[in-house]
C-alpha positions in Angstrom: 0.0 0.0 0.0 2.2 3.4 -1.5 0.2 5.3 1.2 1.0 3.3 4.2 5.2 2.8 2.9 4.7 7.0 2.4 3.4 7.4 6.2 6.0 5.0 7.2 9.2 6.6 5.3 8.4 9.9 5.8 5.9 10.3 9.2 2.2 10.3 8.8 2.2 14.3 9.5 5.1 14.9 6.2 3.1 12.9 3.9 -0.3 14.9 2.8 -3.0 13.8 0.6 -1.7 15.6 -2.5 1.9 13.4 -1.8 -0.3 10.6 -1.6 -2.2 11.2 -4.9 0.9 12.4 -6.8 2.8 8.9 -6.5 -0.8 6.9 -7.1 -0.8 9.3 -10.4 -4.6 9.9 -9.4 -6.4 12.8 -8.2 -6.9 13.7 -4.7 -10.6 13.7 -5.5 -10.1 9.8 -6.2 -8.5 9.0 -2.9 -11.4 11.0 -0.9 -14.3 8.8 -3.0 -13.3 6.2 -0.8 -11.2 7.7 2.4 -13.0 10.4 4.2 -9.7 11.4 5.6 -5.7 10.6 6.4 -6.7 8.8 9.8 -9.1 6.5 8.0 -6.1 6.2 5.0 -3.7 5.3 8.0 -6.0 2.8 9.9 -6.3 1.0 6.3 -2.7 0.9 6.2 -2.2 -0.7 9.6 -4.9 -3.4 8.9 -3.3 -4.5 5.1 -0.2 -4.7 7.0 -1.6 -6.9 9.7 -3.4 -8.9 7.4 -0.6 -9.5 5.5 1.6 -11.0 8.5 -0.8 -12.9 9.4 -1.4 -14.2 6.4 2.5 -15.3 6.2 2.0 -16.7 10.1 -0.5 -18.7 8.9 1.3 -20.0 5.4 4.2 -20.8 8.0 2.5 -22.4 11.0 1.4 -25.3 8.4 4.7 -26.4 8.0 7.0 -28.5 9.5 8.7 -25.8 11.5 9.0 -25.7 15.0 7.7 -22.9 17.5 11.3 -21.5 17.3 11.3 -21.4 13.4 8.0 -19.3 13.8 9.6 -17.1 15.8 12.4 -16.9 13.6 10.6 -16.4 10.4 8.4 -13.7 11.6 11.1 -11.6 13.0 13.5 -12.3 9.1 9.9 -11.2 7.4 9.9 -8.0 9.6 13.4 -7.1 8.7 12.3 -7.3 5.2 10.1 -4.3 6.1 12.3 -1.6 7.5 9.6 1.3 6.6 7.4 -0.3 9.2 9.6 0.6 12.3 10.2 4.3 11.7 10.5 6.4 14.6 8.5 9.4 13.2 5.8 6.9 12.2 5.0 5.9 15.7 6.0 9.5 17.2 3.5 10.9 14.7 0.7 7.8 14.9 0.2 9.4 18.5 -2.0 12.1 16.9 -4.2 9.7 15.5 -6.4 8.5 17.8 -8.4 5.8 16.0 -5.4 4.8 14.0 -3.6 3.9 17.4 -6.2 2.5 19.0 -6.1 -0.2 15.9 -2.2 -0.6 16.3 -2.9 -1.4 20.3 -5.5 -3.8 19.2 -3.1 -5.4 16.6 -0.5 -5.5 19.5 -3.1 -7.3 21.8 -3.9 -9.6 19.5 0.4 -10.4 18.4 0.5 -11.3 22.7 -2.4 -13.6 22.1 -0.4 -15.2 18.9 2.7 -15.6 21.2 1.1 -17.3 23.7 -0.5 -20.0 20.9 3.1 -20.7 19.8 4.8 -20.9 23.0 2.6 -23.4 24.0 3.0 -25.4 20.7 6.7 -24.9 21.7 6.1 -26.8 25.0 4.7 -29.6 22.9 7.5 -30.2 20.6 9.9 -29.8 23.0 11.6 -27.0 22.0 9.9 -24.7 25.4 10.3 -25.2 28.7 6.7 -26.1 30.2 7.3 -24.3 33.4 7.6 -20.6 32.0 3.8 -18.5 32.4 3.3 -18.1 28.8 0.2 -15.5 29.9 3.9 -13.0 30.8 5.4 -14.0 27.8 2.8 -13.0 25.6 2.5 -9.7 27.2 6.5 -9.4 27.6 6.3 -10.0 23.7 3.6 -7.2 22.9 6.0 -4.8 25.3 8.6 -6.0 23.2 7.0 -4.5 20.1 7.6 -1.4 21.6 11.4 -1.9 20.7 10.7 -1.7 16.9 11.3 1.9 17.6 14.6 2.2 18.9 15.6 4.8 21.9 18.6 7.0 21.2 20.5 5.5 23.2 21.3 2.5 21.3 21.4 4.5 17.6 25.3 3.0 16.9 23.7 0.0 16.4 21.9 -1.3 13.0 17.9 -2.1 14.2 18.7 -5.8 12.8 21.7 -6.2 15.0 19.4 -4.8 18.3 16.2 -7.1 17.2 18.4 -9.9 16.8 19.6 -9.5 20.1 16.9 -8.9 22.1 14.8 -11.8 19.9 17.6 -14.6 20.2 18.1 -13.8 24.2 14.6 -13.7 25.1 13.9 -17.1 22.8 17.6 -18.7 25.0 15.7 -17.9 28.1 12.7 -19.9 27.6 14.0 -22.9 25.7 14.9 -26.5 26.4 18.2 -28.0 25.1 16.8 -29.2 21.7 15.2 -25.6 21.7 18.8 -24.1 21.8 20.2 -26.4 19.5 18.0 -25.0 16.9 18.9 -21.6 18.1 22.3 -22.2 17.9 21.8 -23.6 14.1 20.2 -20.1 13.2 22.6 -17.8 14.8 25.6 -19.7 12.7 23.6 -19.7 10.1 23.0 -15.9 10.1 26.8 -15.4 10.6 27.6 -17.3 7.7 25.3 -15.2 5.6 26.4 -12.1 6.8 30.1 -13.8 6.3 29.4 -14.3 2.1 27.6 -10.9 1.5 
């Protein structure tokens, strides 16, 4: 959605209807037929985006992966998506009251995801079954709150400060076989980052 990758590049307040229109090639007047205004543009934007991880959560949770995999994949598929972490977005997404209330909603509803897969995790093994999954989802909705990163750690890339935060807080709750495959990812990242 150009409109949504706009609000996200640039902040939601930069980014005007006339931008908007410009890079559709439409006209304004277009835009308005079926948007009412930039909050209802915005709130449009959040749910496509939603829909569409989901939608890759679900391709993914068919497969033969393990809890940890999931995990994993959905954190690779959100570096792919850099524009979607944007400090102005979120400082600007404050002014937008119905268009944050949706974002909080998709947040609630990420914690309630978690929890689903960390207790498939207990059951293949890879989690261990004495952690209160209930905290972990909501530690993993706070944890959201980290795709905007504070000032204070700006030297470092957002991938390298995801990947951190992901792979210790995944350590913490898993079994030996859990590691293992943790292990297997983290050499397999550094090898990748080794041949590029």
């Amino acid at each position: 959605m150009v409109a949504f990758d706009l609000f996200s590049q640039y902040g939601i307040k930069s980014v005007s209807m006339d931008d908007i229109a410009r890079h559709l090639a439409i006209s304004k007047r277009t835009i308005y037929a079926t948007f009412p205004d930039k909050e209802s543009l915005l709130t449009e934007g959040i749910e496509y985006t939603h829909k569409k991880m989901s939608s890759y959560l679900a391709r993914i949770e068919k497969e033969s992966y393990t809890a940890i995999d999931i995990f994993l994949l959905l954190y690779e598929e959100l570096m792919k998506h850099p524009r979607w972490y944007s400090r102005k977005f979120y400082e600007d997404l404050k002014r937008y009251p119905v268009a944050l209330e949706k974002k909080e909603s998709e947040k609630s509803r990420f914690a309630g995801v978690c929890s689903r897969i960390f207790n498939r995790g207990v059951k293949e093994g890879v989690f261990q079954p004495d952690v209160n999954f209930e905290i972990m989802g909501l530690l993993a909705k706070e944890q959201l709150k980290m795709l905007t990163v504070p000032q204070s750690l700006s030297k470092h890339s957002n991938e390298e400060i995801y990947s951190t935060v992901l792979t210790t807080f995944l350590r913490g709750i898993s079994t030996d076989k859990g590691r293992a495959i943790l292990t297997r990812w983290m050499a397999s990242r550094i090898s990748y980052n080794k041949t590029e």
